[in-house]
N, C-alpha and C positions, 0 to 999 in steps of 0.2 A: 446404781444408775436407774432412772428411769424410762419406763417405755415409750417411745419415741411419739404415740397417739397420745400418754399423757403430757409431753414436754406440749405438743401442740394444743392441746387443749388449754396447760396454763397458758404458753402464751396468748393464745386470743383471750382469756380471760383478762389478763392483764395491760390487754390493749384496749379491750371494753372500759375497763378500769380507770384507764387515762383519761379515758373521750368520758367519760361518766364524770372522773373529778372536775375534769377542765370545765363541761359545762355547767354542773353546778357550782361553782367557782365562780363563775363567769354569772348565774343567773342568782344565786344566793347569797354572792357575797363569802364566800368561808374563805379561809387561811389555813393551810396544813402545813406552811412551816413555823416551826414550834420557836424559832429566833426572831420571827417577827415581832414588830413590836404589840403590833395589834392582836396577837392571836388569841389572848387569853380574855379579849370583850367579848368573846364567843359570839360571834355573827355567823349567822346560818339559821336554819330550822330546828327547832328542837320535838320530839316524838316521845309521845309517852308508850312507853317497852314495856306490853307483858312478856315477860320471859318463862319460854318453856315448860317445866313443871314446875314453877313458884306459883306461891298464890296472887291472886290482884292487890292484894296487899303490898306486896314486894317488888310492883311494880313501879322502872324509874325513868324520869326522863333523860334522855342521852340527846347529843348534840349529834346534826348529821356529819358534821366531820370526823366524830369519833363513829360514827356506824362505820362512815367507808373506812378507817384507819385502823377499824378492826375485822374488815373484811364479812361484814354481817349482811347480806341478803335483805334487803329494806325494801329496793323502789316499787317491785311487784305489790308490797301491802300496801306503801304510799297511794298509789295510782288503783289499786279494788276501793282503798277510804276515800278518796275525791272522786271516782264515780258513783260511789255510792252514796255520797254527799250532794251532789250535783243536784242544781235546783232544774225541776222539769220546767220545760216549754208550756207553754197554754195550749196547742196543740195536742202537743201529747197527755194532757192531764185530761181534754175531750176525749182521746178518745183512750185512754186509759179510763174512764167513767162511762163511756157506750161501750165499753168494751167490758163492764161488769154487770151492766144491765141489761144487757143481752144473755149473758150466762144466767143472772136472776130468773130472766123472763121462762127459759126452758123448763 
């Protein structure tokens, strides 16, 4: 049996889980049932995985419907790689650039 903090814990994880497939489902396009006819045109995102201690060599791309169907922790690196991709405002590249020449100047 388990402790009744961890039954709770899976279950909200597993409700997260649901509202997670449903919307990328819904915004991606994937299919997780594997009867469908479509599911093996593999629609969805695909992610290139370094995995763990392998080398970058050994690294493969996987489908996101096989990350959530294998219960693997993805959307946190997704969402650090698109902010950190994100193309700056003109704004902020001013004063990202007054804001380096002011450091210079001291």
């Amino acid at each position: 049996n388990m402790p009744e903090s961890m039954q709770q814990e899976k279950s909200a994880v597993g409700k997260r889980k649901s509202v997670a497939d449903k919307d990328n489902k819904e915004k991606w396009g994937i299919i997780f049932d594997k009867n469908h006819p479509d599911y093996e045109s593999e629609l969805g995102r695909q992610f290139l995985i370094k995995w763990g201690s392998r080398l970058y060599s050994e690294s493969t791309y996987e489908y996101e419907r096989d990350l959530i169907l294998m219960d693997v922790e993805y959307d946190s690196y997704a969402q650090d790689f698109l902010h950190r991709n994100k193309k700056p405002t003109k704004s902020a590249m001013k004063k990202n650039f007054q804001t380096e020449d002011e450091e210079r100047r001291r």
